[in-house]
mmCIF entry with sequence, helices, sheets and N, C-alpha, C, O atoms, coordinates in Angstrom:
data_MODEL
# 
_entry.id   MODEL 
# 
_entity.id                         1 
_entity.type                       polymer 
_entity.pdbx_number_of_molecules   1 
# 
_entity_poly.entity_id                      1 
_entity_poly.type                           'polypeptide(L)' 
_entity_poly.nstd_linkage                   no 
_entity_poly.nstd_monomer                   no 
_entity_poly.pdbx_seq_one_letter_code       
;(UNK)(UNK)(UNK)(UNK)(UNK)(UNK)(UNK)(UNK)(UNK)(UNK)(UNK)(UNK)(UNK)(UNK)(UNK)(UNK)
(UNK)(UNK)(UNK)(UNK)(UNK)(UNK)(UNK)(UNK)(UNK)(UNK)(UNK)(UNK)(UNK)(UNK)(UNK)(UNK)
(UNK)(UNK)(UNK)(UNK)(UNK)
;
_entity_poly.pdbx_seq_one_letter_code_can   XXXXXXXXXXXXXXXXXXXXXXXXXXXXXXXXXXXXX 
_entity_poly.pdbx_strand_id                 A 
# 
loop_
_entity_poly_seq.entity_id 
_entity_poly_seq.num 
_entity_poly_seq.mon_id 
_entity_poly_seq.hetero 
1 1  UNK n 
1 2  UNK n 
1 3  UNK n 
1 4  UNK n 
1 5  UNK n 
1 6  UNK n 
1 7  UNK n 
1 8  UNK n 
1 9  UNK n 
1 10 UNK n 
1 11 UNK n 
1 12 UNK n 
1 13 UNK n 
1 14 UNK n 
1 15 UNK n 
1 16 UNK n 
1 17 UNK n 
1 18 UNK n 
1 19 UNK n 
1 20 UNK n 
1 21 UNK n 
1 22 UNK n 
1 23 UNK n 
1 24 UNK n 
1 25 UNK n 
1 26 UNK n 
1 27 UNK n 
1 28 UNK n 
1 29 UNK n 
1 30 UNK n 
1 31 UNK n 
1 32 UNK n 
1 33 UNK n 
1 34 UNK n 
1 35 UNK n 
1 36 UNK n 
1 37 UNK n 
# 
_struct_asym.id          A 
_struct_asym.entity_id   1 
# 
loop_
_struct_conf.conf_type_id 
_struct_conf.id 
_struct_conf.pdbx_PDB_helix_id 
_struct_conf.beg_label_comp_id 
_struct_conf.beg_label_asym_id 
_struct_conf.beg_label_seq_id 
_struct_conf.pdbx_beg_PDB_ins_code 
_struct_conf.end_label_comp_id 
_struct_conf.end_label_asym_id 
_struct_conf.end_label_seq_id 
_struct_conf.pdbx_end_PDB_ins_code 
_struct_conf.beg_auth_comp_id 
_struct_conf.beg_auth_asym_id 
_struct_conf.beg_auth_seq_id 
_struct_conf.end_auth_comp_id 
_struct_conf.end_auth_asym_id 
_struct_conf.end_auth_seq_id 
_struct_conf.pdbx_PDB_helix_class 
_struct_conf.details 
_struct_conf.pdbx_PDB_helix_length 
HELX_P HELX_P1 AA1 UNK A 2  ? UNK A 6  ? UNK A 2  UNK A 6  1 ? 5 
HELX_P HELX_P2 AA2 UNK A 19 ? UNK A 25 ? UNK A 19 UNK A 25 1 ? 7 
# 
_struct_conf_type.id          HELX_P 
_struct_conf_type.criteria    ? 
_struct_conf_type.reference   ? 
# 
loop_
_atom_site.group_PDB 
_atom_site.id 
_atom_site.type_symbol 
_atom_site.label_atom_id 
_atom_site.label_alt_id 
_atom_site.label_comp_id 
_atom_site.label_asym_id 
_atom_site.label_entity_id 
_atom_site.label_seq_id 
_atom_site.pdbx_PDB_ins_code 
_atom_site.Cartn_x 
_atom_site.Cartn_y 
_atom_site.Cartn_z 
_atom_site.occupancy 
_atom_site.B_iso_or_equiv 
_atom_site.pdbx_formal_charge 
_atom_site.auth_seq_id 
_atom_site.auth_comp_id 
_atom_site.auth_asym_id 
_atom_site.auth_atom_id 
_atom_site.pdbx_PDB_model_num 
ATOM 1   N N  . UNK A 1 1  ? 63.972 21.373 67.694 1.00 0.00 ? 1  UNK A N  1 
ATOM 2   C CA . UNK A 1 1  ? 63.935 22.742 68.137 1.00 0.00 ? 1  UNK A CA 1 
ATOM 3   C C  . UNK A 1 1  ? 65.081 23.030 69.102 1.00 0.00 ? 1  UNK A C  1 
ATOM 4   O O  . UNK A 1 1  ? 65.667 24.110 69.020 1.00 0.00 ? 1  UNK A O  1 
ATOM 5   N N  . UNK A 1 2  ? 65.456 22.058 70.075 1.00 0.00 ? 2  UNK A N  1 
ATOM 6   C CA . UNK A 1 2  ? 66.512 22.269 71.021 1.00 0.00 ? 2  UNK A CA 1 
ATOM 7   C C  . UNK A 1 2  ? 67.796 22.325 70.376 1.00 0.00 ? 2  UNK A C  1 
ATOM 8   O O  . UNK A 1 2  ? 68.583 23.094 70.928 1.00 0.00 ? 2  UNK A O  1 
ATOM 9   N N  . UNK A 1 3  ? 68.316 21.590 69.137 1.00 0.00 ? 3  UNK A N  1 
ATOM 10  C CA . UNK A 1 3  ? 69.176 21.405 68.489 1.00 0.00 ? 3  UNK A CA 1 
ATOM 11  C C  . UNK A 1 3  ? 69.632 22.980 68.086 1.00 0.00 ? 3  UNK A C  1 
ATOM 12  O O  . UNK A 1 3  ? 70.760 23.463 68.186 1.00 0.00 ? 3  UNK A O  1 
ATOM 13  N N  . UNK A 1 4  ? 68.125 23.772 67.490 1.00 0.00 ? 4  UNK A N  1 
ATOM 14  C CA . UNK A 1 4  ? 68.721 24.958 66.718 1.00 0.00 ? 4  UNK A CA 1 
ATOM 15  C C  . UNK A 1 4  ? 68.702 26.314 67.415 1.00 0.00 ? 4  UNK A C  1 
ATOM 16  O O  . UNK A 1 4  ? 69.087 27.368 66.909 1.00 0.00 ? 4  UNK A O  1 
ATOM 17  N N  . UNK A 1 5  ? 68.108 26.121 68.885 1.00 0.00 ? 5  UNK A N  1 
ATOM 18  C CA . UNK A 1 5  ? 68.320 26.752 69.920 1.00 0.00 ? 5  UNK A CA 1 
ATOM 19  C C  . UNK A 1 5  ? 69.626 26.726 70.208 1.00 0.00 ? 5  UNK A C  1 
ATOM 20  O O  . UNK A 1 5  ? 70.124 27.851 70.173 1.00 0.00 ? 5  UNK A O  1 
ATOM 21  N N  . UNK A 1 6  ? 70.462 25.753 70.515 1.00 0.00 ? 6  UNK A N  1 
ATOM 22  C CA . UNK A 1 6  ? 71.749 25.550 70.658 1.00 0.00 ? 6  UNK A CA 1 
ATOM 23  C C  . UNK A 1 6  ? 72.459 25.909 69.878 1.00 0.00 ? 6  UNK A C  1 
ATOM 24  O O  . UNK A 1 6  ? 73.595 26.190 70.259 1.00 0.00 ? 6  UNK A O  1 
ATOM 25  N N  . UNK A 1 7  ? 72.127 26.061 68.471 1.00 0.00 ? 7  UNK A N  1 
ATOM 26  C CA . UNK A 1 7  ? 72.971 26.368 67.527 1.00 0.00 ? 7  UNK A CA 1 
ATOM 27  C C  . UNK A 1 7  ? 72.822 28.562 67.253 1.00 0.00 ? 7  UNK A C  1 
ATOM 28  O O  . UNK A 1 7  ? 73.536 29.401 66.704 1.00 0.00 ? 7  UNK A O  1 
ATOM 29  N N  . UNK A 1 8  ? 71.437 28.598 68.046 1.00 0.00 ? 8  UNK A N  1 
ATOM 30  C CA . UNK A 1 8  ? 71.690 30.098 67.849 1.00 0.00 ? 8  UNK A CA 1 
ATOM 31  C C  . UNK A 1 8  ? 72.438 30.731 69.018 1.00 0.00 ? 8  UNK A C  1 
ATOM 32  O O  . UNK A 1 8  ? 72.496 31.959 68.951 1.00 0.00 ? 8  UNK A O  1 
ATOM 33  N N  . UNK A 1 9  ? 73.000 30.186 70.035 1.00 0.00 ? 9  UNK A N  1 
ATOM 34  C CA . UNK A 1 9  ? 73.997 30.224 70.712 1.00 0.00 ? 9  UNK A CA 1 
ATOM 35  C C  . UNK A 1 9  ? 72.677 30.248 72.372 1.00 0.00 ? 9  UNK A C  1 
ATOM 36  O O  . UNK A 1 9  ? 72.736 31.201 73.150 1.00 0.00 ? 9  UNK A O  1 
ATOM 37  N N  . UNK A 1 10 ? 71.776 29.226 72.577 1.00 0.00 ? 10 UNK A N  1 
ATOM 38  C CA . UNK A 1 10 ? 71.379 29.179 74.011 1.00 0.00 ? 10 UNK A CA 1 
ATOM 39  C C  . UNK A 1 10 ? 71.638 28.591 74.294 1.00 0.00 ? 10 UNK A C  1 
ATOM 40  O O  . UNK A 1 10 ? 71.282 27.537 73.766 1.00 0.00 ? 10 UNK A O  1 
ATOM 41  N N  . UNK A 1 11 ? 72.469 28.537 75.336 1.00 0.00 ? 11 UNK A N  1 
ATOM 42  C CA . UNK A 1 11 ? 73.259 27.673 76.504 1.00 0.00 ? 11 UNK A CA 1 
ATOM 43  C C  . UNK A 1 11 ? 72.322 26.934 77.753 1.00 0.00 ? 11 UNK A C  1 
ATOM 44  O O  . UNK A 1 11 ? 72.850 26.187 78.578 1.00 0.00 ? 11 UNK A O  1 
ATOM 45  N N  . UNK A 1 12 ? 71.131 27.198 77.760 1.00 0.00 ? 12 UNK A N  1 
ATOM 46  C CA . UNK A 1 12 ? 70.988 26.330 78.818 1.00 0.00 ? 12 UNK A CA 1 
ATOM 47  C C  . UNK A 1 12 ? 69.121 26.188 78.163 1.00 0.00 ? 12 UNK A C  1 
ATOM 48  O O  . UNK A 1 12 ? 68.125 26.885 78.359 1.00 0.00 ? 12 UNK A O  1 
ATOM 49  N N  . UNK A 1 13 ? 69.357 25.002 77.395 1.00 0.00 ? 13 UNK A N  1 
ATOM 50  C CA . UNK A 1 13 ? 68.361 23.772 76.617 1.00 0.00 ? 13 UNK A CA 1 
ATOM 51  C C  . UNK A 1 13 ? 68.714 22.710 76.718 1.00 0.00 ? 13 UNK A C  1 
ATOM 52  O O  . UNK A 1 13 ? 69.881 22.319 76.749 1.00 0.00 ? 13 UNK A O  1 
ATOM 53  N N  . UNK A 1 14 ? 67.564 21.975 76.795 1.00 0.00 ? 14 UNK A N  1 
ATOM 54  C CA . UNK A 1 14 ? 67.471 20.873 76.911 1.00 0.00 ? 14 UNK A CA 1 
ATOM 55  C C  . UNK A 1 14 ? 66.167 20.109 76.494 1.00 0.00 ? 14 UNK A C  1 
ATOM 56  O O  . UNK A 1 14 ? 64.976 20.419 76.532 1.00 0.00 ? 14 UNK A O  1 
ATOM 57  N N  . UNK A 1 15 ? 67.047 18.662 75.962 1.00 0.00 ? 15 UNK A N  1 
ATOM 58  C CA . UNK A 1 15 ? 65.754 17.841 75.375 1.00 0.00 ? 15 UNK A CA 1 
ATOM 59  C C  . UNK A 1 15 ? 65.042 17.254 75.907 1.00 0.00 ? 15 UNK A C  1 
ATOM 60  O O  . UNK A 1 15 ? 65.402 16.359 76.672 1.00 0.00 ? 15 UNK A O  1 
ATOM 61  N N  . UNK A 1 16 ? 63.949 17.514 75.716 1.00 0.00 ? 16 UNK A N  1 
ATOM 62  C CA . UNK A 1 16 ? 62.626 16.747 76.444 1.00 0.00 ? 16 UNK A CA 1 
ATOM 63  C C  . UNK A 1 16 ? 61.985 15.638 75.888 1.00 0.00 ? 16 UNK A C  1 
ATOM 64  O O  . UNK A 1 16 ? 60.905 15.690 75.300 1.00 0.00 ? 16 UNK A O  1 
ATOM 65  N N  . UNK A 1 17 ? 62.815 14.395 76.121 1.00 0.00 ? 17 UNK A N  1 
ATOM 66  C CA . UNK A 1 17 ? 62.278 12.967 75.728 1.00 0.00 ? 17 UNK A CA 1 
ATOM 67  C C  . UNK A 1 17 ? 60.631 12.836 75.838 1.00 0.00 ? 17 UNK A C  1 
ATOM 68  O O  . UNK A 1 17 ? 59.958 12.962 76.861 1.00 0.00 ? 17 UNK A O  1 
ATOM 69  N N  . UNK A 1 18 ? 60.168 12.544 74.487 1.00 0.00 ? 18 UNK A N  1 
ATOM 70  C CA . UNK A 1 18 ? 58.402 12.442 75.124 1.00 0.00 ? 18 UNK A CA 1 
ATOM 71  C C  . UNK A 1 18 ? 57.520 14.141 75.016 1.00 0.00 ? 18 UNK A C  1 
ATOM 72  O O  . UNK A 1 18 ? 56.383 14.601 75.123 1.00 0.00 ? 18 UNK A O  1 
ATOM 73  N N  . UNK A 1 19 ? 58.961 14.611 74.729 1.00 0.00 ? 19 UNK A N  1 
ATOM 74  C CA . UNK A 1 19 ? 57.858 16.462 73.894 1.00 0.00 ? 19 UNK A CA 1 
ATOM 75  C C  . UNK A 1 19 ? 57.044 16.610 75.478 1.00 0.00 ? 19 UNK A C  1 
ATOM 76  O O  . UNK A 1 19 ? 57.123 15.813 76.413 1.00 0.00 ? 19 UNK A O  1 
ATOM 77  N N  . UNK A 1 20 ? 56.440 17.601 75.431 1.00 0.00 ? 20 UNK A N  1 
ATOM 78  C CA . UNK A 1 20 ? 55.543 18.571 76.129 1.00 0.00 ? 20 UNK A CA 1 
ATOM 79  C C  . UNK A 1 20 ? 54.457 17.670 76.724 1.00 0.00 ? 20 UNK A C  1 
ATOM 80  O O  . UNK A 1 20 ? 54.074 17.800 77.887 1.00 0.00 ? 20 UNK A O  1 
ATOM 81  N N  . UNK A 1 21 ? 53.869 16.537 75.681 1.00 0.00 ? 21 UNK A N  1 
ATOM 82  C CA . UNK A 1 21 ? 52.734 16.083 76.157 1.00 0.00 ? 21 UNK A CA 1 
ATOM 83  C C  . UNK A 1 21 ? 53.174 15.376 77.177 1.00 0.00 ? 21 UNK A C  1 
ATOM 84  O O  . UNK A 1 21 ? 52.460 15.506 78.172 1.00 0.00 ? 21 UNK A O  1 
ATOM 85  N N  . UNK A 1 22 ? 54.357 14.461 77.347 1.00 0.00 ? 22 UNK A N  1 
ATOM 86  C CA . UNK A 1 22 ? 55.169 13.491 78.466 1.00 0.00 ? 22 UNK A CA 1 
ATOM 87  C C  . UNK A 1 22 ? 55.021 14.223 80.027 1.00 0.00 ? 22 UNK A C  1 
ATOM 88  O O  . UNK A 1 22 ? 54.563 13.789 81.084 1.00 0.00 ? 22 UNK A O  1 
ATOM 89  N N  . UNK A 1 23 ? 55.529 15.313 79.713 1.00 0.00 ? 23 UNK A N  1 
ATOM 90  C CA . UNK A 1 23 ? 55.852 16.520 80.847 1.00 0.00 ? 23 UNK A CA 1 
ATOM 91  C C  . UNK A 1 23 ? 54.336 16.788 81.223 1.00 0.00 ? 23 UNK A C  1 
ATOM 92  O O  . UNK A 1 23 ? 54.339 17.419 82.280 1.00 0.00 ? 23 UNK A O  1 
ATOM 93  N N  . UNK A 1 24 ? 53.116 16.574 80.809 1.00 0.00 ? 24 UNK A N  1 
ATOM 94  C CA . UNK A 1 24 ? 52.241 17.182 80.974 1.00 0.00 ? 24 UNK A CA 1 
ATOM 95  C C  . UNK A 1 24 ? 51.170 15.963 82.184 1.00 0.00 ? 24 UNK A C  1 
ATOM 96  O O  . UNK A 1 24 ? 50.559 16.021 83.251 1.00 0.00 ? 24 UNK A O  1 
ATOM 97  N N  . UNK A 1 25 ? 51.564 14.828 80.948 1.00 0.00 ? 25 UNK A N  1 
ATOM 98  C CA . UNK A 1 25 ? 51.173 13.540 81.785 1.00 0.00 ? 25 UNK A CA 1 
ATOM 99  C C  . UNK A 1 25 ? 51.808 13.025 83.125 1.00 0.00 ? 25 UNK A C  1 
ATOM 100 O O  . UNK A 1 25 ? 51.303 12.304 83.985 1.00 0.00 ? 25 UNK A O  1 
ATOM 101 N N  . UNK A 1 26 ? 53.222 13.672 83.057 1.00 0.00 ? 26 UNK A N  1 
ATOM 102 C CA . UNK A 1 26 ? 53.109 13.245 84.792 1.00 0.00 ? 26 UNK A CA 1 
ATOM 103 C C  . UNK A 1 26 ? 53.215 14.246 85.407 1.00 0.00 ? 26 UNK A C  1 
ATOM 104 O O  . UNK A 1 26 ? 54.251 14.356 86.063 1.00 0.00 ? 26 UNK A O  1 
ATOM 105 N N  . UNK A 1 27 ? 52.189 15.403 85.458 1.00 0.00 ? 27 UNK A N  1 
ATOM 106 C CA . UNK A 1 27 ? 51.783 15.735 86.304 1.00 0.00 ? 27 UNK A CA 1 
ATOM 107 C C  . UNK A 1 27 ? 52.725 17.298 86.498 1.00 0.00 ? 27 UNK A C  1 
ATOM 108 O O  . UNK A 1 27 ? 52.459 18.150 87.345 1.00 0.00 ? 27 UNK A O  1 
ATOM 109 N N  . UNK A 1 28 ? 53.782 17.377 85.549 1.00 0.00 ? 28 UNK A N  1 
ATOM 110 C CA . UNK A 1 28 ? 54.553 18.198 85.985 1.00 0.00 ? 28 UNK A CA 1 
ATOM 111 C C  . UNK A 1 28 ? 53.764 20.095 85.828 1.00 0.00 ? 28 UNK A C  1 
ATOM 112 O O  . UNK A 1 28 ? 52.683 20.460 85.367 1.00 0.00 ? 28 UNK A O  1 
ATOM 113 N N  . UNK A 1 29 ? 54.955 20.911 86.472 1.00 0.00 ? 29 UNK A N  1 
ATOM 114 C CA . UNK A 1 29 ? 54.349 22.195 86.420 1.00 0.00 ? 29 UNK A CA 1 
ATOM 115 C C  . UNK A 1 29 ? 54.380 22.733 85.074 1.00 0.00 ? 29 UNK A C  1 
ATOM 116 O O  . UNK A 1 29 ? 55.359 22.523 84.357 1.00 0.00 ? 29 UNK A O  1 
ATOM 117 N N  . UNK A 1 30 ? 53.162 23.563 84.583 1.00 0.00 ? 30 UNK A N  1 
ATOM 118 C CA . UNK A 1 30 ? 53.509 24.121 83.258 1.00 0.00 ? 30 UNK A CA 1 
ATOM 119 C C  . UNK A 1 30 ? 52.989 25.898 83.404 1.00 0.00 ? 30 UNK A C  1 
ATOM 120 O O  . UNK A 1 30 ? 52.919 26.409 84.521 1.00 0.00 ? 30 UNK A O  1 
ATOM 121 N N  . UNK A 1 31 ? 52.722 26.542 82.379 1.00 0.00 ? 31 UNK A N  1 
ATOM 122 C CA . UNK A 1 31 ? 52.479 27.997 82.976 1.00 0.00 ? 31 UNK A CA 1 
ATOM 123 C C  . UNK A 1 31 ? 51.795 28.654 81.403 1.00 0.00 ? 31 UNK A C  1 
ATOM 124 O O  . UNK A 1 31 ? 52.296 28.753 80.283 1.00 0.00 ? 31 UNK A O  1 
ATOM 125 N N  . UNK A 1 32 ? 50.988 28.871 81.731 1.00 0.00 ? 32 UNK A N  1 
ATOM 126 C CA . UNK A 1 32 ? 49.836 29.844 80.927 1.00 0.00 ? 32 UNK A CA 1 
ATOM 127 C C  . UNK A 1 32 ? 50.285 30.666 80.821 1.00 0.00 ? 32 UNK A C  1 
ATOM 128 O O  . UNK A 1 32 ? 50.729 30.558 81.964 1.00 0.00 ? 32 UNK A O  1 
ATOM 129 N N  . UNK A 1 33 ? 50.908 32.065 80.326 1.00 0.00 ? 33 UNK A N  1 
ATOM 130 C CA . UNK A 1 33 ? 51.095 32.907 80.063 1.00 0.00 ? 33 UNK A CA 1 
ATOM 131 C C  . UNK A 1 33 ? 51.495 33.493 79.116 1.00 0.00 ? 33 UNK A C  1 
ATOM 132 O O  . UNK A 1 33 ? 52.607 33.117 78.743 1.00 0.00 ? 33 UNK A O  1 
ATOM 133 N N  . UNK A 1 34 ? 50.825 34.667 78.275 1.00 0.00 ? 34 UNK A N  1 
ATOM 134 C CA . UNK A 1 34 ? 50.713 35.467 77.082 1.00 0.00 ? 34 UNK A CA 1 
ATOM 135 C C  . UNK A 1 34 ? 52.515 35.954 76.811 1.00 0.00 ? 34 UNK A C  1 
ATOM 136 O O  . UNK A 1 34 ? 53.208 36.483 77.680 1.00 0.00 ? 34 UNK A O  1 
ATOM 137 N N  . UNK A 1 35 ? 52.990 35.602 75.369 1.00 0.00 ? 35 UNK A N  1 
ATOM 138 C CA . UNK A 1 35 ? 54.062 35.899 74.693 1.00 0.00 ? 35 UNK A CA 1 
ATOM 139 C C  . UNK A 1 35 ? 54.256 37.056 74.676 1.00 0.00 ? 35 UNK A C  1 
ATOM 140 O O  . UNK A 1 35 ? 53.489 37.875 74.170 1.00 0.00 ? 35 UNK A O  1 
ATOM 141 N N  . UNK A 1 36 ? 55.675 37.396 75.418 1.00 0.00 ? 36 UNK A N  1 
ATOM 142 C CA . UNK A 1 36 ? 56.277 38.737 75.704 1.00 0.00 ? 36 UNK A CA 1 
ATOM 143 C C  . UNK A 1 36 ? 56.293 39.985 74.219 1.00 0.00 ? 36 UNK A C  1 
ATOM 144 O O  . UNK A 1 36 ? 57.109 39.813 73.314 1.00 0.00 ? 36 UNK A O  1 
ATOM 145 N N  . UNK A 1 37 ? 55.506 40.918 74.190 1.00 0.00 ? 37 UNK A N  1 
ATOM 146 C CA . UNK A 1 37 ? 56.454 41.312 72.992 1.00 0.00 ? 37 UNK A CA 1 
ATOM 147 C C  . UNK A 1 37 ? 55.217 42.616 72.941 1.00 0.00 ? 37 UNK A C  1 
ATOM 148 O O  . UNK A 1 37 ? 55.289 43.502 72.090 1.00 0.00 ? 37 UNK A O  1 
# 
């Protein structure tokens, strides 16, 4: 997904070794909130 983010021209992505669940297990901040639109 970060790959084709980059390729639709977003400049500031990045890969997250270990996906979402990694980020989740240590503890980091995440955020609930309903998709803009």
């Amino acid at each position: 997904m970060a790959l084709q983010l980059k390729k639709l021209g977003y400049k500031d992505v990045k890969i997250l070794k270990g996906g979402l669940g990694s980020w989740a297990n240590a503890g980091l901040p995440l955020e609930n909130k309903p998709a803009a639109g």
